[in-house]
N, C-alpha and C positions, 0 to 999 in steps of 0.2 A: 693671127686671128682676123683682119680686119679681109686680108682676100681668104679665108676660107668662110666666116660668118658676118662680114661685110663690117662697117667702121662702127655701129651704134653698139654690136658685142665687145670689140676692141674698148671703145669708151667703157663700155661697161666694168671691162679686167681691169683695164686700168686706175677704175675710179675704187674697185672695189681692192685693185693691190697696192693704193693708196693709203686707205682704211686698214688693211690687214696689216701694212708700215708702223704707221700709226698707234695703233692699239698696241704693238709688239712692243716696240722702242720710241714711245714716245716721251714715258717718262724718263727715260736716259738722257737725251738729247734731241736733236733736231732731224728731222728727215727732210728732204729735197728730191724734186722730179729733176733730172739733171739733162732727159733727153727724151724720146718718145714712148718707148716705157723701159726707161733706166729711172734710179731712185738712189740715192745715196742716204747714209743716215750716221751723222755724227755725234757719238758716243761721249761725252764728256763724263772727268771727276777719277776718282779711286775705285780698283776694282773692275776695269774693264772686261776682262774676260769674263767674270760672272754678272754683268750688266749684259754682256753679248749672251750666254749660255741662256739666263733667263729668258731675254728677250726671245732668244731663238725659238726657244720652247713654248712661249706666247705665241711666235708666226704660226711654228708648224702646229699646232691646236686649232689656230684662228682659219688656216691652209683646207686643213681633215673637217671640219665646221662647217664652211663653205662648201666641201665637196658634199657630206653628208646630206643638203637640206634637198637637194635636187635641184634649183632652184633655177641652174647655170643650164643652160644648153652646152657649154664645156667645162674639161676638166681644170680644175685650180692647179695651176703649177707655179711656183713663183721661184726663179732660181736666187740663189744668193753668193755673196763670198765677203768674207771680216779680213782685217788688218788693222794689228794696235799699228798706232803714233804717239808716240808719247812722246815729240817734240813739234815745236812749231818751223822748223829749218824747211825749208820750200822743198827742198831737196830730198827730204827724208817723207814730206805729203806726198809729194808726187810721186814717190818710189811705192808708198803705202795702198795709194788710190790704184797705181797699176796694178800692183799685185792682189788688191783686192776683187778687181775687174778680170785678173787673170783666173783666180780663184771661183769666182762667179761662172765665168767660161766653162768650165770643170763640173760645176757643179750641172748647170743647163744642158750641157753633154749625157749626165749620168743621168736626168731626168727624162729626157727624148730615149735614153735606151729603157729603162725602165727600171734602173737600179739604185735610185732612192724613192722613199715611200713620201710622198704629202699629204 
């Protein structure tokens, strides 16, 4: 974003796939900017997978909203990827976090080809 429509559009994704974080999963848990636009969001309690399902269905709503108003000079894309933990062993986060980052990768992929919908 920031060398095809220069850094004030970039600021602007970013601020606004802050917001779209937020709104989705914020009553589950916590979100975090963890890198320049990476975002992590920790899911806490019972029921994870349907804290994530909802949630998700919140993003991609909040995703197609954003695209709908016109409002953006580019398209809303926000990729993502989940991994339960249901332990606190270091070993088992950092196993989780990879593979959700790897998951993510996956996902970013099949949006640059054009094969999930936002």
């Amino acid at each position: 974003m920031n060398d095809n429509q220069g850094h004030e559009k970039g600021d602007e994704l970013i601020t606004l796939t802050a917001d779209i974080i937020q709104k989705s999963f914020g009553k589950f848990g916590k979100s975090y900017r963890i890198g320049g636009d990476e975002f992590c969001v920790l899911i806490t309690g019972l029921s994870l997978q349907e804290k994530y399902d909802e949630g998700l269905c919140a993003f991609q709503h909040l995703i197609d909203a954003a695209n709908r108003t016109k409002k953006y000079t580019f398209e809303v894309q926000i990729a993502n990827g989940f991994c339960i933990c249901d332990t606190l062993e270091k070993e088992k986060i950092d196993a989780a976090v990879m593979l959700a980052d790897t998951l993510m990768y996956e996902n970013k992929s099949l949006l640059k080809k054009g094969y999930v919908n936002t």
